[in-house]
C-alpha positions in Angstrom: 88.0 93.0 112.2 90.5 94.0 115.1 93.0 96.9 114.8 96.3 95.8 116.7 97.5 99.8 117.3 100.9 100.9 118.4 101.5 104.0 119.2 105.2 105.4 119.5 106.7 108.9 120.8 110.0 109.3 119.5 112.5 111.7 120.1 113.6 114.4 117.5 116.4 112.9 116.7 115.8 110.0 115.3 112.6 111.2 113.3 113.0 111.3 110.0 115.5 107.9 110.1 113.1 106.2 112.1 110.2 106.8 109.4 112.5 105.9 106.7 112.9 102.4 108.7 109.4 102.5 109.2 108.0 102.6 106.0 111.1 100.5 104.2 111.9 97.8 106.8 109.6 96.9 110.1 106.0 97.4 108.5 107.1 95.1 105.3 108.2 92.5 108.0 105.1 92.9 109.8 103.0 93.1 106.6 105.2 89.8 105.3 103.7 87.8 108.4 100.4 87.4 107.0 98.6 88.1 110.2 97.2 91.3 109.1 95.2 92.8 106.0 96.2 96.1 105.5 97.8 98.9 107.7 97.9 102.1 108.1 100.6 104.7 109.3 99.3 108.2 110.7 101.1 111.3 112.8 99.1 112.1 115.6 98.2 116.1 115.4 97.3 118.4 118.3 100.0 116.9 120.7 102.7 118.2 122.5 105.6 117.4 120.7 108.3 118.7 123.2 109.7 115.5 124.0 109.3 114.5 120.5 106.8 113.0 117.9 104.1 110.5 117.9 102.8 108.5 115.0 100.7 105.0 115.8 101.0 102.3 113.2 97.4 100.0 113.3 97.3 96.9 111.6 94.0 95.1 110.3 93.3 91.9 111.7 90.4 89.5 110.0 90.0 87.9 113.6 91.4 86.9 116.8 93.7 83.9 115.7 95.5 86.1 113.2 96.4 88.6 116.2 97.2 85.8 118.8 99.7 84.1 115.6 101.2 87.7 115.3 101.8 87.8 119.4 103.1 84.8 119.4 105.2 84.1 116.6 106.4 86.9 115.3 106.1 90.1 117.8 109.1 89.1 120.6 111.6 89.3 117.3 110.2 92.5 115.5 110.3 94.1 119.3 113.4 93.2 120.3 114.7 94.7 116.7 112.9 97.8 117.3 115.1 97.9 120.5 118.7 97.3 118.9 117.7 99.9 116.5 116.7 103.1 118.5 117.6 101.8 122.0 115.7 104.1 124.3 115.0 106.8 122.3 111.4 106.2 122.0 108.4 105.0 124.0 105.1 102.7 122.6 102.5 101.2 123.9 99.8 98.8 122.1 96.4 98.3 122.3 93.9 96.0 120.6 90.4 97.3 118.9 87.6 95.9 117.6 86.3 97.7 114.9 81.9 98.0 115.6 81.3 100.0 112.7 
């Protein structure tokens, strides 16, 4: 099983919209892609949250092919719509686990 995790600092602003669009919109179109199992959307705690707030958004992978289909076919789009949607008012970055236990 591989967790594809993105983790996002967004700024005040756009918070609570941003969670609404979350929750209703991109992680439905991910989930609709059939690369991933489950998912799983958490508020990261003990930060500094001057510059705004962080979540991460991991998604359940069965195996390698499932991610690579996701990177492939279907992340350039759902990134570039994150984009038109908050512009720059937010920062991510990804990472890919492998869960061992």
């Amino acid at each position: 099983m591989l967790i594809y995790n993105v983790t996002i600092q967004l700024q005040h602003s756009i918070h609570q919209d941003w969670l609404y669009w979350m929750q209703t919109k991109h992680i439905p179109e991910i989930m609709a892609t059939n690369c991933f199992e489950r998912y799983q959307l958490v508020k990261l705690l003990d930060v500094d949250e001057t510059e705004g707030v962080t979540y991460a958004a991991q998604y359940y992978a069965a195996n390698k092919e499932a991610y690579d289909t996701y990177i492939k076919q279907f992340a350039p789009a759902l990134r570039e719509d994150s984009i038109k949607m908050w512009g720059n008012k937010f920062i991510g970055f990804r990472s890919l686990m492998e869960v061992v236990n």
